[in-house]
C-alpha positions as CSV (number, residue, x, y, z in Angstrom):
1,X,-77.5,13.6,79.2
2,X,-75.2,16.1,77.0
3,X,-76.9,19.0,78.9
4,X,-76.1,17.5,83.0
5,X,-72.2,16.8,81.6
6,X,-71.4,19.7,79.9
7,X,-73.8,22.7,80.9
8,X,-72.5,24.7,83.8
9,X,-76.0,27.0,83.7
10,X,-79.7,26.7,84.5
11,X,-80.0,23.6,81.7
12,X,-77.2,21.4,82.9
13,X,-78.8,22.1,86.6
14,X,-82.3,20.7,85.8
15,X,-80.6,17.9,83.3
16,X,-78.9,16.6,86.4
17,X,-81.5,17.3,88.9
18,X,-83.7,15.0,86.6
19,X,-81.2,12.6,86.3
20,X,-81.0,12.3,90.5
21,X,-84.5,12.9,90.9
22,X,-85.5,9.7,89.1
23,X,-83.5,7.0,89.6
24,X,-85.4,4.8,87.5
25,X,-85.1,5.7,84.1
26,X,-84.0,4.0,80.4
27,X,-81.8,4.4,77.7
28,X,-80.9,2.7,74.5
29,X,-77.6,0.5,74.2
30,X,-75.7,3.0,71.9
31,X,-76.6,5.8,74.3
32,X,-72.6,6.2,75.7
33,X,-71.6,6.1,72.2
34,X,-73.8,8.9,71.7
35,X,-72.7,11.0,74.1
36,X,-69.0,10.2,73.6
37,X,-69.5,11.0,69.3
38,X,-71.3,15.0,70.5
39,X,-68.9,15.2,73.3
40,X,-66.5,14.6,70.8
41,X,-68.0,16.8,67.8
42,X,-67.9,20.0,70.7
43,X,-64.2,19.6,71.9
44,X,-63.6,19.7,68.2
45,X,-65.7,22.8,67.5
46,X,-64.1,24.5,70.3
47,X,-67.4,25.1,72.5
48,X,-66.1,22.9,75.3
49,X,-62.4,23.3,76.6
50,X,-60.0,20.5,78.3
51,X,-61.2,21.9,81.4
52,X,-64.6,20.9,80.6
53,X,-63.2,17.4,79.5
54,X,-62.0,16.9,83.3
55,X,-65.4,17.5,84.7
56,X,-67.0,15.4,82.3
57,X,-64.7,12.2,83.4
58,X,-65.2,13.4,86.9
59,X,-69.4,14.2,86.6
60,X,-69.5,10.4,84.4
61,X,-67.4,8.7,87.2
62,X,-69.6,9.9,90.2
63,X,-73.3,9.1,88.6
């Protein structure tokens, strides 16, 4: 999930091609906590810009 929101390249690509490929899939309870707390932990390491945060919202929003 980390991978289709924040990877621009070949891995967010297939991430999100899996995700839309099969519609039918399962994920613990806690998963958006998950990916909020390493969304989190990478704007706070610096490896993800605001910028990045705006797709995110946007990428989250349309799925």
């Amino acid at each position: 999930m980390i991978n289709a929101l924040v990877d621009d390249g070949e891995a967010g690509r297939a991430a999100r091609k899996a995700i839309m490929t099969d519609l039918v899939w399962m994920a613990p309870g806690h998963m958006p906590s998950e990916v909020a707390r390493v969304i989190t932990r990478l704007v706070r390491q610096d490896l993800i810009t605001a910028s990045n945060d705006e797709v995110i919202i946007h990428r989250t929003r349309r799925q």
